[in-house]
N, C-alpha and C positions, 0 to 999 in steps of 0.2 A: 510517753505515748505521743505518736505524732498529730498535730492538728489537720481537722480535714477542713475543706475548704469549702463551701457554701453550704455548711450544716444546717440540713433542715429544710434547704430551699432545693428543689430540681430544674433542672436547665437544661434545655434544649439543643440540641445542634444547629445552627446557622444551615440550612438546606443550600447545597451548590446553583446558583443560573449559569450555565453555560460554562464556557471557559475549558483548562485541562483541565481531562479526568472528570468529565460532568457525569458519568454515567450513561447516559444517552445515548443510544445507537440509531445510526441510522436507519433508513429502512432499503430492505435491499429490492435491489430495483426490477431484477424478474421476477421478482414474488409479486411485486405492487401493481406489473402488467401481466400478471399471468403466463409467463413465457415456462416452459416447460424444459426445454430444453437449449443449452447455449450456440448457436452455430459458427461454427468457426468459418464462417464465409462473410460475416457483418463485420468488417474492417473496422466500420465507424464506431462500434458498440463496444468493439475488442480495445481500441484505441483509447478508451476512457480508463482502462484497466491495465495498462503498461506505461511505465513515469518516460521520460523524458531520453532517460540513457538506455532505456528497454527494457526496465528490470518488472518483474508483475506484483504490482501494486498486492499489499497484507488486506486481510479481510478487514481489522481497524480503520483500515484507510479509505476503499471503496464501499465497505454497509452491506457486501454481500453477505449473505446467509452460507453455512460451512457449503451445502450442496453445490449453490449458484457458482462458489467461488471454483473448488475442484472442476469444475463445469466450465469456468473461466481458465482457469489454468492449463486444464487438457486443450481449448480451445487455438489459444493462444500459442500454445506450441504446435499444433498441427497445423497455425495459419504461418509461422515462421517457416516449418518444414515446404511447403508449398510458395515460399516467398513471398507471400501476403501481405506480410510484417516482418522490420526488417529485426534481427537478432539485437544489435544495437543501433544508437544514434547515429544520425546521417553522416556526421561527420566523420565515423570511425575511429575516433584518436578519443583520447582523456582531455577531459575540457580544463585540470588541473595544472598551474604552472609549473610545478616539480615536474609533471610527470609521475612514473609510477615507480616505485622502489630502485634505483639505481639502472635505470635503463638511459637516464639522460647523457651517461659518455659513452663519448663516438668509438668506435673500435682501434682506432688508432693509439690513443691513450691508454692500451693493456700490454 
């Protein structure tokens, strides 16, 4: 028969503070001002919700609510379509030194 391990005594889980994986979500932010609906004409608010290379930020990431975020995502492509915001990063190229899967030889070397 196997030995059990703290026979008799019960013990508690250490509760997480912070850190990965706390459980804790945040709060999403048209909920908290009562915004009802997203407008795809607020650059500034749209901007908080698209990373750096242009890609739109997961609900994990920005604390929106399923609603808000759908509400962000349709937004966000309607502000691209209208040129708003740009599709990607200013730079237009990969910020990566390879480059991207075997595009770095010149046509010359085929």
């Amino acid at each position: 028969m196997a030995k059990q391990r703290n026979s008799g005594k019960t013990t508690r889980r250490r509760d997480k503070k912070g850190g990965m994986g706390s459980g804790r979500r945040k709060p999403c932010l048209f909920c908290k001002d009562k915004i009802e609906q997203v407008d795809y004409k607020d650059i500034e608010t749209l901007g908080k919700y698209v990373s750096e290379r242009g890609k739109i930020r997961s609900r994990r990431i920005t604390g929106a609510c399923r609603r808000h975020q759908n509400q962000v995502a349709t937004a966000v492509k309607r502000a691209r379509e209208l040129a708003l915001l740009p599709y990607v990063n200013d730079s237009g190229r990969d910020d990566r030194e390879g480059g991207s899967r075997g595009r770095g030889r010149d046509r010359e070397d085929r």
